[in-house]
DRENFI-240481 format. One line per field, with one value per residue (C-alpha): chain; x, y, z; residue in three letters. Coordinates in Angstrom, 3 decimals. Example, Ala and Ser with C-alpha at 12.3 -4.5 7.8 and 13.67 -1.06 7.14 Angstrom:
mol: A | A
X: 12.300 | 13.670
Y: -4.500 | -1.060
Z: 7.800 | 7.140
type: ALA | SER
//
This chain:
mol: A | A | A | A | A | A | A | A | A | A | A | A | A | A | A | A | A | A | A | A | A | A | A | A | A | A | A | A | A | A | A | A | A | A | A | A | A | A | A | A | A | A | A | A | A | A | A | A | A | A | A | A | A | A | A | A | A | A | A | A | A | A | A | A | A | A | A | A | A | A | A | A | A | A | A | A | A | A | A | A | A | A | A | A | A | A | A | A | A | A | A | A | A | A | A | A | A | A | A | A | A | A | A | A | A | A | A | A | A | A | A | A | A | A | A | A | A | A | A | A | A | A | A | A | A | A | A | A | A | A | A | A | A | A | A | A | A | A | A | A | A | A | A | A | A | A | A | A | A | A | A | A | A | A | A | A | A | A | A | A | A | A | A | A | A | A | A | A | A | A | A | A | A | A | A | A | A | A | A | A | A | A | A | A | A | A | A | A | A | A | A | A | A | A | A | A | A | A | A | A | A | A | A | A | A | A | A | A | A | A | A | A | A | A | A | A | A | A | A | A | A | A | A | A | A | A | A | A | A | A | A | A | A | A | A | A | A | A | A | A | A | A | A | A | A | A | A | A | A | A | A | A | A | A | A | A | A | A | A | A | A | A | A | A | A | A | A | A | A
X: 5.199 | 6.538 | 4.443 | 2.370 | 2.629 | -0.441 | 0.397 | -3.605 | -6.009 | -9.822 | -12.216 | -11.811 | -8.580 | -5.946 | -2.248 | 0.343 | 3.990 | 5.820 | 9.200 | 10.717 | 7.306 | 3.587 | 0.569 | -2.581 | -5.721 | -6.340 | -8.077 | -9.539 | -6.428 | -3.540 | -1.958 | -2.250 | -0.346 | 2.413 | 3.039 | 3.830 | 5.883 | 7.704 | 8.648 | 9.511 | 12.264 | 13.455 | 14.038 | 15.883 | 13.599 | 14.810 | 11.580 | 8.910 | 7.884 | 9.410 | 6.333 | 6.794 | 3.278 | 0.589 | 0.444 | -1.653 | -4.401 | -4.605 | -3.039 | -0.505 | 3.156 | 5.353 | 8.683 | 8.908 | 10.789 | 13.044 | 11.744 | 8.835 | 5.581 | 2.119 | 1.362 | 5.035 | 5.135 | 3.845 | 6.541 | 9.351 | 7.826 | 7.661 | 11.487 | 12.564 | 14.632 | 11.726 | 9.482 | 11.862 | 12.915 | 9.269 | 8.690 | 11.602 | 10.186 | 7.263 | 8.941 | 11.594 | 8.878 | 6.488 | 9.872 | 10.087 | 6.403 | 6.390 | 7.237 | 4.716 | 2.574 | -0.139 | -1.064 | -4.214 | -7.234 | -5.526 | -7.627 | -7.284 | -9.351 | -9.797 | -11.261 | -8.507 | -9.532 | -8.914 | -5.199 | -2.220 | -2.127 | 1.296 | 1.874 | 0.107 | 2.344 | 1.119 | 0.002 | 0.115 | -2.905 | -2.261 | 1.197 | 1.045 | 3.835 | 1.985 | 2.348 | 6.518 | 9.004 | 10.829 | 14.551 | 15.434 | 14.530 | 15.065 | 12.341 | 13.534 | 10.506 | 6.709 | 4.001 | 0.523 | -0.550 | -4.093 | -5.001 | -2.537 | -3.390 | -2.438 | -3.376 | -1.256 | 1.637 | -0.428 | -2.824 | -0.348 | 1.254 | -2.345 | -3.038 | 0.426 | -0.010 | -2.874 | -1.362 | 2.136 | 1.766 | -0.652 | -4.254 | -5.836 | -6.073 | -3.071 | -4.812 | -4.624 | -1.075 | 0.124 | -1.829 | -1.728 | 0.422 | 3.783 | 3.973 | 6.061 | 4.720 | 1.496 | 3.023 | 3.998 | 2.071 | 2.628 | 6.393 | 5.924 | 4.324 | 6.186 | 9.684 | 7.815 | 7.215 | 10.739 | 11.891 | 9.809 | 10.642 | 8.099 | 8.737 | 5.251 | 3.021 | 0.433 | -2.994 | -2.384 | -4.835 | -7.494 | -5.827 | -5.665 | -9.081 | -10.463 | -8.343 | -9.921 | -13.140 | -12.004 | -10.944 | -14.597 | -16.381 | -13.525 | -14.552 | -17.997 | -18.015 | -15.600 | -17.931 | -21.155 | -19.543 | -18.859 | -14.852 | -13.539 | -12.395 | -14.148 | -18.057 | -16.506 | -15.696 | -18.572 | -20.581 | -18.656 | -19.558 | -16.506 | -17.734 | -18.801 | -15.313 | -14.072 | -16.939 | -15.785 | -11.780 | -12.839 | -14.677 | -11.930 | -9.498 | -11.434 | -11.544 | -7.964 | -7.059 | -4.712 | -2.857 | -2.089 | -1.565 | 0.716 | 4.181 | 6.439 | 8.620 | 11.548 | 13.822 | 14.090 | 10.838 | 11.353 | 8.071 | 9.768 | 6.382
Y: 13.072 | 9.833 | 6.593 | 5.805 | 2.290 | 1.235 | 0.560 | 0.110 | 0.515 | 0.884 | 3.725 | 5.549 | 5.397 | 4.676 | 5.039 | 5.234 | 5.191 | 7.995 | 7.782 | 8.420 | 9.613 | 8.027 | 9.897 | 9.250 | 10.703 | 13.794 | 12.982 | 15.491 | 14.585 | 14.985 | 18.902 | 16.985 | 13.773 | 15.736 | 18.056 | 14.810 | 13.642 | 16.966 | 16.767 | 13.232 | 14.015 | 17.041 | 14.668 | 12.234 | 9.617 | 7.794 | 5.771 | 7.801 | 9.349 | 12.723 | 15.286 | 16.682 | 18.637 | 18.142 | 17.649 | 19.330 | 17.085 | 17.544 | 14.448 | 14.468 | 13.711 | 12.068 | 10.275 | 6.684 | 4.130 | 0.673 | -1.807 | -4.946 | -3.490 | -4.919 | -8.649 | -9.117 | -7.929 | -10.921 | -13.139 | -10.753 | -11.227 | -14.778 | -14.778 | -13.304 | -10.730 | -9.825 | -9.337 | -8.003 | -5.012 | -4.678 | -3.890 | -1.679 | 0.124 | 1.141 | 1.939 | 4.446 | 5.839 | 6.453 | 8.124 | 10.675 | 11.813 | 12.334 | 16.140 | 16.526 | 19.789 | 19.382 | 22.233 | 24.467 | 23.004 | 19.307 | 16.847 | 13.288 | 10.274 | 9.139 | 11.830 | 12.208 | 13.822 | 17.296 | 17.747 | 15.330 | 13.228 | 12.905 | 9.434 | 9.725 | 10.053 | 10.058 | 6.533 | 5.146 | 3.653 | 1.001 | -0.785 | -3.907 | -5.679 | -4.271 | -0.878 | -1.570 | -1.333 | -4.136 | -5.198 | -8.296 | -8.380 | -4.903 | -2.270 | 0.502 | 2.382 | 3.076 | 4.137 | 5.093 | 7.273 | 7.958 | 6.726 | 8.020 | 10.041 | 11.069 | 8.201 | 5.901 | 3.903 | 0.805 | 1.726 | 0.973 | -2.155 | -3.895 | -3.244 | -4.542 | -7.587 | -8.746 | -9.704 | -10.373 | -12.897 | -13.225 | -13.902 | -15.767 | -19.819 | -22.431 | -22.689 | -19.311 | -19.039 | -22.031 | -20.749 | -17.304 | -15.699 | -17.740 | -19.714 | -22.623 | -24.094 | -23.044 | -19.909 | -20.224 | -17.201 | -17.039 | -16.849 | -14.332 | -11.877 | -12.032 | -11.062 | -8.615 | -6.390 | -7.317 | -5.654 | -2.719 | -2.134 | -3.401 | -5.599 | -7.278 | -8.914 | -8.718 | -7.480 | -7.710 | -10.234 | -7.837 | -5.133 | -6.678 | -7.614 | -4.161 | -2.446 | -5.406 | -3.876 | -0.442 | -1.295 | -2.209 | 0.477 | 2.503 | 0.348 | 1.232 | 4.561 | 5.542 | 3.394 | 5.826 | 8.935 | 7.645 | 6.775 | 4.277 | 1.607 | 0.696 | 1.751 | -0.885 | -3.413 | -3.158 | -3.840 | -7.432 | -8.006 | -7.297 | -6.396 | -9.817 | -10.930 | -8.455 | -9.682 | -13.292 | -12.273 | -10.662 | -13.925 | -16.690 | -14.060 | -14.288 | -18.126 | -19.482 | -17.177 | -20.456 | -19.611 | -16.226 | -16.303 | -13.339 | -14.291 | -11.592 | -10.442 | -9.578 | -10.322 | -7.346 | -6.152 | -2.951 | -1.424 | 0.705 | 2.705
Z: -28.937 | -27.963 | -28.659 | -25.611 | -23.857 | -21.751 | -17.671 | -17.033 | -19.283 | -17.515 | -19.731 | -16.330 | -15.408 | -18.148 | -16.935 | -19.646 | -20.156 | -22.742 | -22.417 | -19.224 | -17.845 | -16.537 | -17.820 | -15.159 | -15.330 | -12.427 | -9.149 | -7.126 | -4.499 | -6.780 | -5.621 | -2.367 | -3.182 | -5.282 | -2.455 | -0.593 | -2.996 | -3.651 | 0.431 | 0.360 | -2.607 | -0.418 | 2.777 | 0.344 | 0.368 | -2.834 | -3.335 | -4.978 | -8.594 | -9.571 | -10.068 | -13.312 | -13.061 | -16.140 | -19.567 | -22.258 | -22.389 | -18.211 | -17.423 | -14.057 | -15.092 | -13.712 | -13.762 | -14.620 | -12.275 | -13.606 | -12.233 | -11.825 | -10.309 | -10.691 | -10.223 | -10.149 | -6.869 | -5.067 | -5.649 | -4.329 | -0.762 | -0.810 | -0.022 | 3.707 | 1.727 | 0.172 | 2.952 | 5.471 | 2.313 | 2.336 | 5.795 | 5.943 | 2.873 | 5.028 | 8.066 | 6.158 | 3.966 | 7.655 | 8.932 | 5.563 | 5.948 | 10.384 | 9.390 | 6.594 | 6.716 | 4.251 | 2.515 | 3.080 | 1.777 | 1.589 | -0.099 | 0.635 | -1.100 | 2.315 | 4.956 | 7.511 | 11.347 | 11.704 | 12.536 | 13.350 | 16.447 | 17.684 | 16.762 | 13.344 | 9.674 | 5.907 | 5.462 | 2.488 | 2.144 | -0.499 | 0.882 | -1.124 | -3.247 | -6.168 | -5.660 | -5.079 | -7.972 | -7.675 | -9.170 | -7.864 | -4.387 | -3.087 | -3.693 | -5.521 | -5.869 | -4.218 | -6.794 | -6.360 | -3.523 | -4.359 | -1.151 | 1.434 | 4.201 | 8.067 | 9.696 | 12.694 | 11.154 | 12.164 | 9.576 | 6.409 | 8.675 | 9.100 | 5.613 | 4.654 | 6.584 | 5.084 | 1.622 | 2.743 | 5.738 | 4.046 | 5.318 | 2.229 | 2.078 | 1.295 | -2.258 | -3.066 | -1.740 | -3.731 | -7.018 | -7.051 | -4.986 | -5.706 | -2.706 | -3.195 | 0.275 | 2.630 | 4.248 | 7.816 | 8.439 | 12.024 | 11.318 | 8.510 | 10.813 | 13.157 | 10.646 | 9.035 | 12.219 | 13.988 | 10.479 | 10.621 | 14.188 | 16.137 | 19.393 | 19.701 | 17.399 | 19.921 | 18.517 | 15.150 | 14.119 | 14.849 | 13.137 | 10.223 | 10.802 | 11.647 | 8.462 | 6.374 | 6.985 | 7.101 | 3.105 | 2.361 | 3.877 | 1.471 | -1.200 | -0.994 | -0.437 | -3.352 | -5.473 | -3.642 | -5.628 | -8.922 | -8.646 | -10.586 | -10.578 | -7.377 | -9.157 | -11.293 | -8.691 | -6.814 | -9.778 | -10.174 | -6.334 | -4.952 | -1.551 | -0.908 | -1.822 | 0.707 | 3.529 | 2.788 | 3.402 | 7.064 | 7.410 | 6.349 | 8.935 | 12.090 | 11.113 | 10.478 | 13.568 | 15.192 | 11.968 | 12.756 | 16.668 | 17.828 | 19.348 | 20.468 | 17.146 | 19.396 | 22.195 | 23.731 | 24.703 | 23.905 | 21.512 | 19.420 | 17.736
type: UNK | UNK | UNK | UNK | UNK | UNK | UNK | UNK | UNK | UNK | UNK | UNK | UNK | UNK | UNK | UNK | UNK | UNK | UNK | UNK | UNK | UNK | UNK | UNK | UNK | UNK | UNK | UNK | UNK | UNK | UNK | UNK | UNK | UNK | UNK | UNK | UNK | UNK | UNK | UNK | UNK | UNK | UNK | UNK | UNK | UNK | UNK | UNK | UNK | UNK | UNK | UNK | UNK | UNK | UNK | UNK | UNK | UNK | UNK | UNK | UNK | UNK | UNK | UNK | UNK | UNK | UNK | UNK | UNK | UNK | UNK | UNK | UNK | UNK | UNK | UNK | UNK | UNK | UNK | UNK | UNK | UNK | UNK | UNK | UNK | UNK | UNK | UNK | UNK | UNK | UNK | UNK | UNK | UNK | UNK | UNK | UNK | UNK | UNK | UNK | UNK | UNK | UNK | UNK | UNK | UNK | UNK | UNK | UNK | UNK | UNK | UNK | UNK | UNK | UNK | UNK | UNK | UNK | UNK | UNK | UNK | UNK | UNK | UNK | UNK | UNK | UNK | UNK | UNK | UNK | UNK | UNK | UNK | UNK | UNK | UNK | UNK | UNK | UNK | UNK | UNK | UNK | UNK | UNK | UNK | UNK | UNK | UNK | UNK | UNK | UNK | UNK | UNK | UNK | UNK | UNK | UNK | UNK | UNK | UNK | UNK | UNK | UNK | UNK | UNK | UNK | UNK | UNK | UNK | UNK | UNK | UNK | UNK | UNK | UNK | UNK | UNK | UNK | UNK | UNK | UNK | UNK | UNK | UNK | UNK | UNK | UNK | UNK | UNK | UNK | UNK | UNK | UNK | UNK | UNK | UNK | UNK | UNK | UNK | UNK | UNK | UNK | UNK | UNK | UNK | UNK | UNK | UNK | UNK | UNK | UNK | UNK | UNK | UNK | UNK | UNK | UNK | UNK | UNK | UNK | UNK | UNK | UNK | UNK | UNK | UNK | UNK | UNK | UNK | UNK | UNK | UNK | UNK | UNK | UNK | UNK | UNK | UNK | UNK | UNK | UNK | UNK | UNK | UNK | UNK | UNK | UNK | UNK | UNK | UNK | UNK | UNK | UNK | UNK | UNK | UNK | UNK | UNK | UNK | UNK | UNK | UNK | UNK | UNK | UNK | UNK | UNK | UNK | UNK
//
């Protein structure tokens, strides 16, 4: 067999690269995911892993995508190119998965209600610029679906918001997250949903809000039953990292106020 090159290495969870392929450890959720995937390739979504099934040591398989994922991510949204490929990312992806039937016996890392509500699609569940495969500033790729599930599309645009407009302080932004400037977050929002298709900004500061606490109550109860790497994360005190992002949101709210994204009133979701 081919050498193997580590993507993420945690004693719970290490990803690797052989060849053309990623090796990840099973979750309990993975026939689930891959039949999502294996419906997304039939609708010609061009985005997502091949499933190539498992390998002898039990591993899932599947195929590897070109590109800059990871921490890379986070400077391909700085740009408006970036951000606005971004949000159009999500909205084409929510469009592939409206017709999804999951299969009997579906098992999601996140419980989902009992059936589909007419407006709901197979969220993500992790839409940030890490989990995009990147070359240059066009996403050619979305990776990681351990936590999708049928949800409302505003799920996976809250969630999205929070790291791209993004809500996190100017030092952070100029440190970490390749900001040459302190974001104009306002502004930022406001192209992201206009890209995605929305006509109204209007209530999502407390989305974001609500799906940032949504995320630790996720946290916490993945960490509950023993999955990693959240036991992990939790152990470093990562839920009072994620209490003190809710906090610094409802705070810097005059940075965030909503403004209509779009001319033409119209609400298009």
């Amino acid at each position: 067999m081919a050498s193997e090159d580590v993507v993420q290495d945690h004693p719970h969870r290490r990803i690797v690269q052989i060849g053309d392929t990623i090796r990840r450890p099973v979750q309990p959720w993975a026939e689930t995911v891959h039949a999502l995937l294996r419906h997304l390739e039939e609708a010609g979504f061009p985005y997502t892993p091949r499933v190539l099934g498992f390998d002898e040591v039990g591993r899932e398989v599947l195929g590897y995508m070109e590109g800059e994922s990871g921490p890379a991510g986070w400077a391909k949204v700085v740009d408006d190119r970036g951000l606005t490929a971004f949000a159009q990312l999500l909205q084409d992806y929510h469009d592939a998965t409206a017709d999804f039937s999951p299969p009997d016996g579906a098992v999601w890392a996140v419980t989902a209600d009992e059936g589909r509500a007419a407006d709901e699609v197979v969220c993500h569940g992790d839409f940030g610029p890490w989990n995009v495969v990147w070359q240059g500033h066009q996403p050619v790729g979305l990776i990681d679906f351990d936590f999708a599930r049928p949800a409302a599309r505003l799920d996976d645009v809250a969630y999205a918001l929070e790291y791209v407009a993004p809500f996190r302080d100017d030092a952070e932004c100029l440190r970490w997250l390749s900001y040459p400037t302190p974001p104009d977050r306002r502004r930022r929002m406001e192209l992201f949903c206009d890209a995605y298709g929305l006509s109204s900004a209007s209530g999502m500061v407390d989305a974001v809000i609500a799906r940032q606490q949504q995320t630790t109550e996720l946290v916490r109860h993945l960490a509950s039953q023993g999955h990693e790497p959240q036991a992990t994360w939790v152990a470093k005190g990562l839920l009072r990292e994620l209490d003190g992002r809710v906090a610094w949101s409802r705070s810097h709210r005059h940075l965030l106020a909503e403004t209509p994204c779009s001319p033409d009133g119209q609400r298009r979701y």
